[in-house]
C-alpha positions in Angstrom: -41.5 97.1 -62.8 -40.9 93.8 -60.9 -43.6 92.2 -59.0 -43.7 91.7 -55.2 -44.5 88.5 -54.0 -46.4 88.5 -50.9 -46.2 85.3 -48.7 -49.7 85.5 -46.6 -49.2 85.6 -43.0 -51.1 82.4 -42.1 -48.9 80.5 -44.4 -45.3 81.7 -42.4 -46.9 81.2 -39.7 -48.0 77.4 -40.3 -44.5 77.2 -41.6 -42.3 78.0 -38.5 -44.9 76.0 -36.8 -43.7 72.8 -38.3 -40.2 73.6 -38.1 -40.0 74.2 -34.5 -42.0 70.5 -34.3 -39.0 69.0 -36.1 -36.6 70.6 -34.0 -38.5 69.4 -30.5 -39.0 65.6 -31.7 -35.0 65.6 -32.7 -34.4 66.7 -29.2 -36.8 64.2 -27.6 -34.8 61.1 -29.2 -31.7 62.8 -28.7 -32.6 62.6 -25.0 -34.0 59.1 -25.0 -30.9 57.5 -26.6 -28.7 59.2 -23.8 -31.0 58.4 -20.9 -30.8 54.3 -22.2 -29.9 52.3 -19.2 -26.1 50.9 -19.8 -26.3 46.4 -19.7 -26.3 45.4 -16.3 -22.9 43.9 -15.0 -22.3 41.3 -12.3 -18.8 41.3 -9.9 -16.7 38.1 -10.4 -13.4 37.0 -9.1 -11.1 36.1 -11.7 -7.8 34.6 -12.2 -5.0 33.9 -14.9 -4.6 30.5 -16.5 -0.9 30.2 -15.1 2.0 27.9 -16.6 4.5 25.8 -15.0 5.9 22.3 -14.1 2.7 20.3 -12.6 3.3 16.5 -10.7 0.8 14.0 -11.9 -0.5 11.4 -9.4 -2.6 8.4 -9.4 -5.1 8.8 -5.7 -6.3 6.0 -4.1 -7.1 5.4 -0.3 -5.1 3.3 1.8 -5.1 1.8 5.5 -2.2 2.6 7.4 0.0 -0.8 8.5 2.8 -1.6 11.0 6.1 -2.2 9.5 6.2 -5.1 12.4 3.9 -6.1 14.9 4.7 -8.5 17.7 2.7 -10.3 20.7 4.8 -10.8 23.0 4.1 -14.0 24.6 5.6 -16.2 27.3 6.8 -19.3 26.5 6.7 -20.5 30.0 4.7 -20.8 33.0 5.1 -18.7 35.9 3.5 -15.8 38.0 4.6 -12.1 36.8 6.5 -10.3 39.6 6.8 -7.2 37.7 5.6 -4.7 35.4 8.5 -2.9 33.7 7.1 -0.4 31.2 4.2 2.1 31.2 1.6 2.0 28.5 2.1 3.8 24.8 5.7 4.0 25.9 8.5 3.7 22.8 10.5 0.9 23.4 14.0 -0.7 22.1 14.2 -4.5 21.3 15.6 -6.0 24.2 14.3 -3.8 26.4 12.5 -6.0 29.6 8.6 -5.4 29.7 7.9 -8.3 32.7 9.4 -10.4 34.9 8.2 -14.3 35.3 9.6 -15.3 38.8 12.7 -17.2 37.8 13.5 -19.2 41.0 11.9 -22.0 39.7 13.6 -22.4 36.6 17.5 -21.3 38.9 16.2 -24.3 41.1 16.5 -26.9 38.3 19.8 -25.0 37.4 21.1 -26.1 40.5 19.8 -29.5 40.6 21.6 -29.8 37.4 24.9 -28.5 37.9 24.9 -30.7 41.2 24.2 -34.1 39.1 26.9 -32.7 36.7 29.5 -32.1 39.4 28.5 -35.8 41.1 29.0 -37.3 37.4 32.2 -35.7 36.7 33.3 -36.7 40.4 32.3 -40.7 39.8 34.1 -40.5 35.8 37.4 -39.4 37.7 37.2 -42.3 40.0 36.4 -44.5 37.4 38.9 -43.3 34.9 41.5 -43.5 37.4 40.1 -47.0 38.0 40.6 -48.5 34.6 43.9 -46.6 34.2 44.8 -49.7 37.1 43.3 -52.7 36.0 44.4 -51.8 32.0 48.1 -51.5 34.2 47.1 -55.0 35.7 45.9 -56.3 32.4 49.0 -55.8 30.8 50.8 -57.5 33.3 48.0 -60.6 33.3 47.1 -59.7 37.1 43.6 -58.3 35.3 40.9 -60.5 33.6 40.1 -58.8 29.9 35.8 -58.6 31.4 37.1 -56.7 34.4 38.9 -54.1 32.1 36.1 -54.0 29.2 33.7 -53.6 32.0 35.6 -50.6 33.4 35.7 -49.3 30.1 31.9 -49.4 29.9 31.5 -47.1 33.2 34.0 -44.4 31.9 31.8 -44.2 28.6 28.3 -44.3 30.8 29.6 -41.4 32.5 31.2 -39.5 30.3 27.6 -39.7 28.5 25.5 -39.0 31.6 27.9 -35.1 32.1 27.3 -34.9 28.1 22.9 -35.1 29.5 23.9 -32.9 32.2 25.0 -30.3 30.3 22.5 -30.4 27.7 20.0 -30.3 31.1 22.2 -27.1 32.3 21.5 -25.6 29.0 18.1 -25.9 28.3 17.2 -24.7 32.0 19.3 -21.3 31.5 17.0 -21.1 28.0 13.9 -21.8 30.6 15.2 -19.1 32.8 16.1 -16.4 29.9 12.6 -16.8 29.4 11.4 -15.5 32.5 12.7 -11.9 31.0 10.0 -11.2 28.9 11.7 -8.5 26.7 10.6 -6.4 23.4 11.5 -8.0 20.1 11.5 -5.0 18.0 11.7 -1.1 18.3 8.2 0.5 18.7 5.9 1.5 21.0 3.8 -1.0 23.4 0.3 -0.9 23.6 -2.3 -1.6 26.7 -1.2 -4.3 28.7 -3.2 -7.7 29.1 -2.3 -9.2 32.4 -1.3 -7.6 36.2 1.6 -8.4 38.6 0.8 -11.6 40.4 -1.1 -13.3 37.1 -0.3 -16.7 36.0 1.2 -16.3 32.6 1.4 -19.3 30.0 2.4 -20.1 26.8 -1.3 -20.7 26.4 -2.6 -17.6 27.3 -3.5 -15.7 23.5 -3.3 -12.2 24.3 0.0 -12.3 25.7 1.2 -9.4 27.5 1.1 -6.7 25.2 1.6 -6.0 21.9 4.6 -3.8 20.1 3.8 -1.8 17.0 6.8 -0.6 14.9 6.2 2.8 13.8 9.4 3.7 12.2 9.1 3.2 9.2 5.8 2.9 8.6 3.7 1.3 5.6 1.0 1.7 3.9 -1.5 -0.4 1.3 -3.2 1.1 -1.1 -5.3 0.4 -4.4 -5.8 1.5 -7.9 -7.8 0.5 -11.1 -5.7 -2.3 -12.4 -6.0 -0.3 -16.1 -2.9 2.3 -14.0 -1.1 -0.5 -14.0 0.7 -0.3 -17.7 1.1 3.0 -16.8 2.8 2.9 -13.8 5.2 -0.3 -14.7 6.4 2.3 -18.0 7.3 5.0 -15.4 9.3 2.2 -13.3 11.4 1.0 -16.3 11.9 4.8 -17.3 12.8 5.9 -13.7 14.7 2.9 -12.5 14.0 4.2 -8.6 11.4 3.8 -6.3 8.4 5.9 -7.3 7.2 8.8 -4.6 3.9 8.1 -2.7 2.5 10.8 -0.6 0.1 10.3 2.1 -2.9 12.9 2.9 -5.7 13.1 5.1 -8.9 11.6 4.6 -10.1 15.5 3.6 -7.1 15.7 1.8 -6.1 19.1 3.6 -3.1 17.8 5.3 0.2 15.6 4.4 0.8 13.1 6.0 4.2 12.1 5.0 6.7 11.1 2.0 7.7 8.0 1.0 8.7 5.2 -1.4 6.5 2.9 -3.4 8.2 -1.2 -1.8 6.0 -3.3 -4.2 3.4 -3.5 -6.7 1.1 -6.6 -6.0 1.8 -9.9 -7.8 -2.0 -10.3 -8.7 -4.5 -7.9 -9.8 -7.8 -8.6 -7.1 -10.8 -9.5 -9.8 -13.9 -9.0 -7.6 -12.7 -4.9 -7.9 -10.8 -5.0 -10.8 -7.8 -3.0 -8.5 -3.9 -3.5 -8.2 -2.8 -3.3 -4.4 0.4 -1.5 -3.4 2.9 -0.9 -0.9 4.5 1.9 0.2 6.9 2.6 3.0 7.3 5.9 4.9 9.8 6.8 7.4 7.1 8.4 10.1 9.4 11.0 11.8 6.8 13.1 12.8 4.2 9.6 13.6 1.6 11.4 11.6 0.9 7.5 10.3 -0.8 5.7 12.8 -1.6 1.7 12.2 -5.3 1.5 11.0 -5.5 5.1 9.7 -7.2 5.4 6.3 -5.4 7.9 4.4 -5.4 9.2 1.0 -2.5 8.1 -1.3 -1.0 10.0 -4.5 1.5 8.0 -6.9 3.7 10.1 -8.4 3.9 9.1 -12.1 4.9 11.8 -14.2 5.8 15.7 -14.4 3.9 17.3 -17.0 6.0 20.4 -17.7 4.9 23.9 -18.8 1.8 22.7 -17.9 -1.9 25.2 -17.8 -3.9 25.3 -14.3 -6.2 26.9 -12.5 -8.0 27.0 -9.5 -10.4 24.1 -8.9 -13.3 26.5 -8.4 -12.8 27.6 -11.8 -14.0 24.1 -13.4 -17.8 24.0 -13.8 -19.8 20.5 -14.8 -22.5 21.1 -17.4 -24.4 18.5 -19.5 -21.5 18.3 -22.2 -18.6 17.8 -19.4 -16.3 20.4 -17.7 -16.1 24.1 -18.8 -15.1 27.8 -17.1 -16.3 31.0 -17.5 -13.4 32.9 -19.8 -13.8 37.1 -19.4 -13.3 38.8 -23.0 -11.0 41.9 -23.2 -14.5 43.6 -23.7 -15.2 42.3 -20.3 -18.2 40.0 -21.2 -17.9 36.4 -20.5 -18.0 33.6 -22.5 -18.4 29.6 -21.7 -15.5 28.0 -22.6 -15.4 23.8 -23.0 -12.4 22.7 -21.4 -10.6 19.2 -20.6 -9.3 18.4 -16.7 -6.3 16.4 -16.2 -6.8 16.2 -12.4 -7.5 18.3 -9.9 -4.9 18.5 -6.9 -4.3 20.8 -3.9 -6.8 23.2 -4.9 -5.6 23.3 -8.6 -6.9 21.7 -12.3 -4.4 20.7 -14.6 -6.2 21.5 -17.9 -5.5 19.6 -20.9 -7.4 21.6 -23.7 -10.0 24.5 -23.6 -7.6 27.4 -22.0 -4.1 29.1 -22.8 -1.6 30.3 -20.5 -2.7 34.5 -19.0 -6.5 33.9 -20.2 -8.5 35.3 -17.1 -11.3 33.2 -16.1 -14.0 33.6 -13.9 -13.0 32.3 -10.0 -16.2 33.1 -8.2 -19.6 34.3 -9.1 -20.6 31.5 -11.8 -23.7 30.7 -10.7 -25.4 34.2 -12.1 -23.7 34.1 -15.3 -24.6 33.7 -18.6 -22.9 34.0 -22.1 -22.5 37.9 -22.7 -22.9 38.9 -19.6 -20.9 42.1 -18.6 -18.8 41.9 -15.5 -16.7 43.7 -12.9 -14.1 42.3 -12.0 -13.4 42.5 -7.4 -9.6 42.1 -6.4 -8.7 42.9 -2.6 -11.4 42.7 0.0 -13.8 42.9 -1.7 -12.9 39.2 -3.9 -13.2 38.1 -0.6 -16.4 39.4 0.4 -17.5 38.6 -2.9 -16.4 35.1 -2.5 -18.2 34.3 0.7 -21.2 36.2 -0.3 -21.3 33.7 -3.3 -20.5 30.6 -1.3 -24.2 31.7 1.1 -26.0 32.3 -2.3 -25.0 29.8 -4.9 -27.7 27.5 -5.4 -26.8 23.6 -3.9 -26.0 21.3 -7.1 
């Protein structure tokens, strides 16, 4: 007869006890691990690294100069009797600008022309005069002193209408001069003397000045250690190298034009090589005097990596961007900038071509942090939100 073995009821009861307290403390973690806060994330604009042909330039700044500039001066005396052009007008070379009274200057015309006429009167005479006595001569009713000194008054007057004429001609130069008229093509400035004045050869300012604007040219300067760099490109190219012009904010171009001449001498106090380009000003966006921002156009550097300029950050070590992870962290990438034109970095090393990198929202990132990235409206929101709260460097 088998024996029944009798559990006591304190002992299943202390036994389900500490079973159900197992199963309530599995629960309780169970719930704590689910109700764990997911990593914080911070919303960036991003952008690709994109690929494709990219011009390198050499800047420098530049003052804007006058293909030709001309005072135009009188080069005789005389009182102005008119005004014949309006200030900032464009003008053609010959055009007339001022009128010197001229009746002077046709007075001595006339005083000439009547000396020549009375000369030419008294050498017929006297020609006609040794025509006889040479007659005579030959036929010894003539002395030889009477004919040699008939001879002498023919030559005397033949050389008197020879001054004459020379007088005639320098007073119709004195009287072209009374047109004061524009040398060049361009565009007259403010004028420095009224109808009625007294203009002379003596007076500096002249009466006004001409500014050619088409073309145009402008000097510029660049660390002489370009130079190598850019004579290599002229022996490869064989042309003209392209300059363009910008603003001073370097928002707006100016124009398009050739580079004329690379400076004989490099300027030691700056260590810099001065150059010259020429632009054909259609539009006048080149003024004389501007200061202007000038690119060189040196080389093409093709299938090259960029990115937007706001991508680039400055850290102790140099240059780096923000690079998002295809687990959408981000990471600090060090990168190497071959310039930084029109809104865009060239990048030498540090980045390939479709990586996305972060655009906006740098300053409140670190390495690891999780983001989300804003396309749209709300990039743009994002964007000027960032540019009120981003700390000044």
């Amino acid at each position: 007869m088998k024996k029944r073995v009798v559990v006591p009821a304190a002992l299943l009861t202390a036994a389900l006890a500490a079973g159900g307290l197992l199963y309530f403390m599995h629960a309780d973690a169970l719930e704590k691990v689910d109700a764990e806060p997911a990593p914080p994330t911070a919303p960036i604009v991003a952008g690709a690294v994109a690929q494709h042909d990219v011009p390198i330039y050499l800047t420098g700044v530049g003052t804007v100069i006058a293909y030709n500039t001309d005072i135009v001066r009188a080069q005789i005396q005389g009182q102005i009797i008119s005004i014949n052009f309006t200030e900032g007008q464009t003008v053609h070379a010959g055009d007339l600008l001022a009128q010197i009274d001229p009746r002077p200057y046709q007075a001595l015309i006339d005083q000439y022309t009547g000396n020549l006429e009375r000369d030419q009167a008294q050498l017929k005479n006297a020609q006609a005069n040794l025509t006889r006595y040479t007659t005579l001569g030959d036929k010894g009713w003539a002395t030889p002193q009477l004919v040699e000194t008939q001879q002498a008054q023919v030559g005397e007057l033949q050389a008197a209408i020879k001054t004459d004429n020379a007088l005639i001609d320098a007073a119709k130069v004195q009287l072209s001069y009374t047109r004061l008229t524009s040398p060049i093509d361009g565009v007259v400035g403010i004028r420095q003397i009224d109808v009625g004045n007294i203009i002379s050869p003596s007076n500096t300012n002249g009466l006004v000045v001409v500014t050619q604007l088409h073309p145009i040219s402008l000097i510029f300067t660049l660390p002489e250690t370009n130079l190598p760099q850019i004579q290599e490109q002229q022996q490869t190219t064989k042309m003209p190298l392209k300059v363009l012009a910008y603003s001073q904010d370097n928002t707006m171009k100016l124009d398009e034009g050739d580079l004329a001449l690379v400076n004989n001498e490099i300027l030691q106090t700056t260590g810099s090589i001065q150059l010259k380009a020429n632009f054909d000003n259609k539009s006048n966006k080149l003024w004389p005097g501007e200061l202007v921002n000038a690119r060189l156009l040196v080389d093409t550097r093709h299938n090259g990596l960029t990115v937007p300029a706001a991508v680039v950050q400055q850290g102790a070590k140099g240059p780096y961007a923000y690079v998002v992870n295809p687990d959408s962290t981000v990471a600090i990438r060090p990168i190497k900038v071959a310039q930084i034109a029109d809104g865009q970095a060239l990048i030498d090393s540090g980045l390939k071509a479709n990586e996305q990198v972060v655009v906006d929202g740098q300053y409140k990132l670190q390495p690891g942090t999780h983001v989300t990235l804003l396309h749209g409206k709300a990039a743009q929101e994002q964007a000027a939100q960032d540019a009120m709260q981003a700390p000044i460097p």
